[in-house]
C-alpha positions as CSV (number, residue, x, y, z in Angstrom):
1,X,-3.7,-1.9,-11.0
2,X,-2.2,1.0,-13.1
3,X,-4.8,0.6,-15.7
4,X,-7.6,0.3,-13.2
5,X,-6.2,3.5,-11.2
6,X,-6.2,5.5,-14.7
7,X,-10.2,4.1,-15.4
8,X,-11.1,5.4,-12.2
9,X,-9.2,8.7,-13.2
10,X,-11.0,9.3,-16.0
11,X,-14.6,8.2,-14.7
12,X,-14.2,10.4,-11.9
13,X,-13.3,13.0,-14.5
14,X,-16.6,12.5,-16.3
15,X,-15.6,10.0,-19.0
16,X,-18.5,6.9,-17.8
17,X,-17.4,4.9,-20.2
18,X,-13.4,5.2,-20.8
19,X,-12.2,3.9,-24.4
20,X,-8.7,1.9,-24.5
21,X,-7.1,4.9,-26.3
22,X,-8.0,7.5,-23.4
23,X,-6.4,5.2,-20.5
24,X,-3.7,4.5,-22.3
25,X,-3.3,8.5,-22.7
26,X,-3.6,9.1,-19.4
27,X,-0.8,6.6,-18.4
28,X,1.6,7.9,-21.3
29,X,1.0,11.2,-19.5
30,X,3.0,10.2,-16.7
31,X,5.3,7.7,-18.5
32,X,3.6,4.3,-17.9
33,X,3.4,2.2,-20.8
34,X,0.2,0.4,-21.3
35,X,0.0,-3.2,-21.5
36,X,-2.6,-4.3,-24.3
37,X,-3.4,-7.7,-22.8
38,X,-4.8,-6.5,-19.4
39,X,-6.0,-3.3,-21.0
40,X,-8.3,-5.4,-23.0
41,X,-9.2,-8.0,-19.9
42,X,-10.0,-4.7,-17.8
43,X,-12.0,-3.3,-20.5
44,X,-13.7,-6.4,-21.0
45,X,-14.9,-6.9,-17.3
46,X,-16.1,-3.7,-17.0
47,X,-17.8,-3.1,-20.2
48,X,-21.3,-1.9,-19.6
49,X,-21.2,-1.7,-15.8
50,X,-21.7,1.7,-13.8
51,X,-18.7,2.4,-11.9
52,X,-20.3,4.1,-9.0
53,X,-22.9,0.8,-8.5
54,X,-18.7,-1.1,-8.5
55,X,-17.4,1.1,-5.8
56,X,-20.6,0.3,-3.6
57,X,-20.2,-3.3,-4.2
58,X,-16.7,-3.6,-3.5
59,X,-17.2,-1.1,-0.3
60,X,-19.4,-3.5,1.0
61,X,-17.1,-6.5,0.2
62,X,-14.2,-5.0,1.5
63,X,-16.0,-4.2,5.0
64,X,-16.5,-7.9,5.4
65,X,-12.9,-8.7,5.4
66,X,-11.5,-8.9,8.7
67,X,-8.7,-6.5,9.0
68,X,-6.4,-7.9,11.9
69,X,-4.8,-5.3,14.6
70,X,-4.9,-6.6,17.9
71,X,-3.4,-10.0,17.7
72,X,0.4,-9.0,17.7
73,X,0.5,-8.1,20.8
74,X,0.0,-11.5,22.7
75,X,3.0,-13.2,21.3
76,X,5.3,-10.0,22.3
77,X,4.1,-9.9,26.0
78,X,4.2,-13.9,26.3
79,X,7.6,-13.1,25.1
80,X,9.3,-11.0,27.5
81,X,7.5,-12.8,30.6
82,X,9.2,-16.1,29.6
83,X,12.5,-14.3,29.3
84,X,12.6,-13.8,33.0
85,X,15.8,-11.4,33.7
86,X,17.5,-11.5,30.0
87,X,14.8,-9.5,28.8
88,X,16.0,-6.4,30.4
89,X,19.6,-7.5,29.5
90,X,18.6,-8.0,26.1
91,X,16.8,-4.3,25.6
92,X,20.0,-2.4,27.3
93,X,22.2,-4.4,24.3
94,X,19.4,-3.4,21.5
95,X,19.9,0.5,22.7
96,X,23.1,0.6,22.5
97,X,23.4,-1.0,19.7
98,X,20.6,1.3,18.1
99,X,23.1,4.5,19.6
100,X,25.6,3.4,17.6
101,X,23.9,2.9,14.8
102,X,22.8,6.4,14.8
103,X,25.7,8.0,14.8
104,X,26.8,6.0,12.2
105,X,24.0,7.5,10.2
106,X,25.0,11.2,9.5
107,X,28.5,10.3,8.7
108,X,29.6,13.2,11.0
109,X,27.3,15.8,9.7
110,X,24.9,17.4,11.5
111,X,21.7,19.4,10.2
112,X,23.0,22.7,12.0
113,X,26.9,22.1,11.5
């Protein structure tokens, strides 16, 4: 992903066609070292493809995959309705327990102390 990341760097730089040397510089920059092997593979794959015509493509891949969102919120409700009268029990325990915890946190230091 790194090396990917530093091709997309340097194409949106204006280098279309990035050479092995000039990702690895760009990750050296910030202290990653380069591994040759999927350096190459990367390379390799993307040899003599335009990078904007790749971004489309995988746009309109990555549109097609469903994304989830609203199917955690059944198993929750279904959840607390089965509970009957411990649910209510069960949430006064969590907040206390989430009241102590905070305290707990600041060690006895406060922001404004």
């Amino acid at each position: 992903m790194k090396h990917l990341a530093a091709y997309l760097l340097l194409g949106i730089g204006g280098n279309s066609s990035p050479s092995a040397d000039d990702i690895k510089g760009v990750l050296e920059a910030v202290g990653i070292e380069a591994e040759e092997d999927r350096l190459d593979k990367l390379l390799s794959e993307l040899k003599g493809k335009d990078l904007q015509e790749l971004i489309t493509e995988g746009s309109s891949k990555l549109a097609s995959v469903p994304s989830g969102g609203g199917g955690g919120g059944a198993p929750a409700a279904g959840g607390a309705a089965a509970g009957g009268d411990a649910a209510p029990e069960a949430a006064k325990e969590e907040a206390k327990e989430e009241e102590k915890e905070e305290s707990d946190e600041d060690m006895g230091f406060g922001l404004f102390d």
